[in-house]
N, C-alpha and C positions, 0 to 999 in steps of 0.2 A: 643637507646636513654634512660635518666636515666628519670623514672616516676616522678619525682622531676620536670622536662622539658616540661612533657605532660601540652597543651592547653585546654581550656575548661569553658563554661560559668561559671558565679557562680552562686548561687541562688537568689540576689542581682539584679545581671544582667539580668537573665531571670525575672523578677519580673518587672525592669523599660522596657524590650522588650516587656513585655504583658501590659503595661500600657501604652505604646504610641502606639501601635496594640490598641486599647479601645479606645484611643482617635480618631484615624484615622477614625476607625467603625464608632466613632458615630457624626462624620465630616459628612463620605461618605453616612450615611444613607436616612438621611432626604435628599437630595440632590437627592438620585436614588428615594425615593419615590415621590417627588417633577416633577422628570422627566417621570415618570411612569405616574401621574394624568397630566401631559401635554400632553401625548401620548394620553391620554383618551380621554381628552377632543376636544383634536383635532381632534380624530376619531368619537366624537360623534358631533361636529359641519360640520365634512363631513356626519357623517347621517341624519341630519336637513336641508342642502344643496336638499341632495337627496330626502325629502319629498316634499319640494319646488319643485322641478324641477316638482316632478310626478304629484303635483296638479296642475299645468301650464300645463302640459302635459294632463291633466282632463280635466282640463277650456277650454284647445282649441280646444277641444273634442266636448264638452256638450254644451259650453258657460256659462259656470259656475263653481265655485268651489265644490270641492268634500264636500255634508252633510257631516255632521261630527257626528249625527243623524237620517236618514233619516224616522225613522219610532218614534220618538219621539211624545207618546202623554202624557198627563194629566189629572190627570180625580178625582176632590176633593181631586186634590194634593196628589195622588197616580199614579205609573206610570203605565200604561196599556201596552201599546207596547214598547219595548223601545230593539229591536233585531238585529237591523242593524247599525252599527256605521262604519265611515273611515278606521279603520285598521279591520275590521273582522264581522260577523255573527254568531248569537247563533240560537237554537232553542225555548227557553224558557229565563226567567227571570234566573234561577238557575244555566244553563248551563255557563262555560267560552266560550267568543268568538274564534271563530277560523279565525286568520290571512289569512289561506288561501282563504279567501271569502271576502277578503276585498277589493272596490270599486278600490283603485290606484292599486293594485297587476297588472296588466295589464302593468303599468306605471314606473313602480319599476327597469327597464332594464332586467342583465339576470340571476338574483337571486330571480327576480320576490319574494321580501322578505322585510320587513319591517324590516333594523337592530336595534339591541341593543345596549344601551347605556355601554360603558364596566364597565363605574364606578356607573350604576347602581346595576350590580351584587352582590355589598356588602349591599347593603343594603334591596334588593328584595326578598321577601317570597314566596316560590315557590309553597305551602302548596296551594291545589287546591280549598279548601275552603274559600283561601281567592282569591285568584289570578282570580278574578273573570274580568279583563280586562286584560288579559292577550295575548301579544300579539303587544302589541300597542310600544313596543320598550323602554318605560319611556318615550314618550312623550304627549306632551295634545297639540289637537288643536285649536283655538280660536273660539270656539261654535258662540259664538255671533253674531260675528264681522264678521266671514270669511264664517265659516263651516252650516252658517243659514241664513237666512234673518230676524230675531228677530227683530233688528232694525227698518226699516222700516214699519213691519209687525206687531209688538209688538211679544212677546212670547206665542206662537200659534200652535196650532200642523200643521196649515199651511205653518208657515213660516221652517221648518225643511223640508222639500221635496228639497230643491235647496238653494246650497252654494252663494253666493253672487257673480255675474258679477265683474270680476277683475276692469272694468273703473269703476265701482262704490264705489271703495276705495279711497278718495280721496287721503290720506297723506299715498300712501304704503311705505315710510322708516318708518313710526311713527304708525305702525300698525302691531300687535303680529300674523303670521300666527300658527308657532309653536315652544315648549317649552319643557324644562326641566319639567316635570312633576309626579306626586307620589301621595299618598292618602293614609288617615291613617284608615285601616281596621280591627277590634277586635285587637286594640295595634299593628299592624303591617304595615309597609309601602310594599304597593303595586304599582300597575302599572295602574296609571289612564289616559282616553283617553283624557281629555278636561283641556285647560289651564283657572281657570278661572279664571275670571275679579274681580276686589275690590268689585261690587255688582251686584246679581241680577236681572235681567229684567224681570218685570213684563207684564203681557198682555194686559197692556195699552199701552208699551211701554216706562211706564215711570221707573226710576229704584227704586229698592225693597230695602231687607235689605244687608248684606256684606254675601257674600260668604265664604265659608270654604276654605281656601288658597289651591293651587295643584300646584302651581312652585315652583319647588325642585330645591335650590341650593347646589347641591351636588358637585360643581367640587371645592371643597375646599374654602367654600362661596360665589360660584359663579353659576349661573343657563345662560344654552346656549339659544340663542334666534334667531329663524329663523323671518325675516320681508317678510314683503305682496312686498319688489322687492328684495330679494333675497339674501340680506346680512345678516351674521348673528353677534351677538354681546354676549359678557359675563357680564353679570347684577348682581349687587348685592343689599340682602336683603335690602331694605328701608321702609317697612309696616308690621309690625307684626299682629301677630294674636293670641291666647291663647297660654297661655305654651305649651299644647302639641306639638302643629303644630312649635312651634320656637326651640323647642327641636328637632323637627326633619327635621329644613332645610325648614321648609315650609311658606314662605308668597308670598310676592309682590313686584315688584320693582317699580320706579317710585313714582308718588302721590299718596294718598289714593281714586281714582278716577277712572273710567272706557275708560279714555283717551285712552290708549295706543290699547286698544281693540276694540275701536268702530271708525267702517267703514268712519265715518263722522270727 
């Protein structure tokens, strides 16, 4: 065959073949990431499932919900004791909890394991100085509401010994058992155990000033939500709080109000 005859891109061609390969890419990408944090999220709304389950599994146990605190005291607004929480136990103030001493591990089936949020991973300091709740999955439990008897009790080193009797919730769709949750430690977001409420409870019972936001909407503006009967829901930010905390995914959903949290 005469070389005159030979077939063969031209530079032209290959130039508009890499230019619709670019466009293709950047069609195909956002899409696979898109499907990626759907995967996430839905595997981290099966591990909010499974926390429910285990403190139902607690409660029918005990007759009551799992503290979420149990050795929580106060003392001129210094913490004294503060070693034992829902996903784990430390030895000291300084120490990281350790998961495998925590209260549902019993309840957890046969991983006996509190999972992790997948798409918490990018944003988690593992850095053991800070990671000082380390353990708890990225999620926070509803102290207040579920995980205490504060309510009732007023906030009290009393009312931290026993979670709340499930009939004593009256509106369980309309009540936070647990959450998407995070905390911002020396600039760095970590892994906090308690979802909390718009404000404070005080030991009258009455409520205090506005809390430091800990529900993390990280599944791409949206934060998962396990309810006190067993559904869970994707909520998005509607109560801010300082720059920092909105820079980093962190407020409230709902009113600027302790509705959604309290047992009543």
């Amino acid at each position: 065959m005469d070389a005159e005859n030979k077939t063969g891109f031209t530079l032209v061609e290959l130039l508009v073949v890499l230019g619709i390969l670019g466009v293709l890419f950047s069609l195909v990408l956002p899409a696979s990431r898109r499907a990626l944090e759907f995967s996430h999220r839905t595997a981290c709304s099966s591990n909010l499932r499974q926390l429910f389950a285990a403190n139902q599994l607690y409660a029918a146990e005990h007759g009551y919900y799992v503290p979420a605190g149990e050795d929580m005291q106060y003392i001129d607004g210094a913490t004294s004791v503060n070693n034992k929480r829902w996903h784990g136990t430390r030895p000291n103030w300084n120490t990281p909890f350790n998961a495998e001493e925590s209260p549902l591990r019993p309840y957890l089936g046969k991983e006996k394991t509190i999972r992790s949020c997948p798409t918490f991973r990018k944003y988690y300091d593992e850095d053991s100085a800070t990671a000082f709740e380390a353990g708890c999955g990225g999620y926070g439990y509803n102290e207040l509401g579920v995980g205490s008897r504060a309510y009732p009790m007023g906030y009290r080193a009393e009312c931290h010994t026993k979670g709340m009797v499930p009939g004593a919730i009256k509106y369980p769709a309309q009540t936070v058992m647990f959450a998407d949750a995070a905390f911002i430690k020396n600039g760095k977001i970590v892994e906090y155990s308690f979802a909390e409420p718009y404000r404070h409870l005080r030991p009258s019972g009455k409520l205090g000033d506005v809390a430091d936001p800990s529900i993390h909407f990280r599944h791409r503006g949206l934060a998962n939500v396990v309810w006190c009967d067993g559904h869970v829901s994707q909520e998005r930010l509607t109560v801010e709080a300082d720059a920092e905390h909105t820079q980093n995914q962190l407020g409230w959903f709902g009113e600027a109000n302790n509705d959604l949290f309290d047992p009543y």
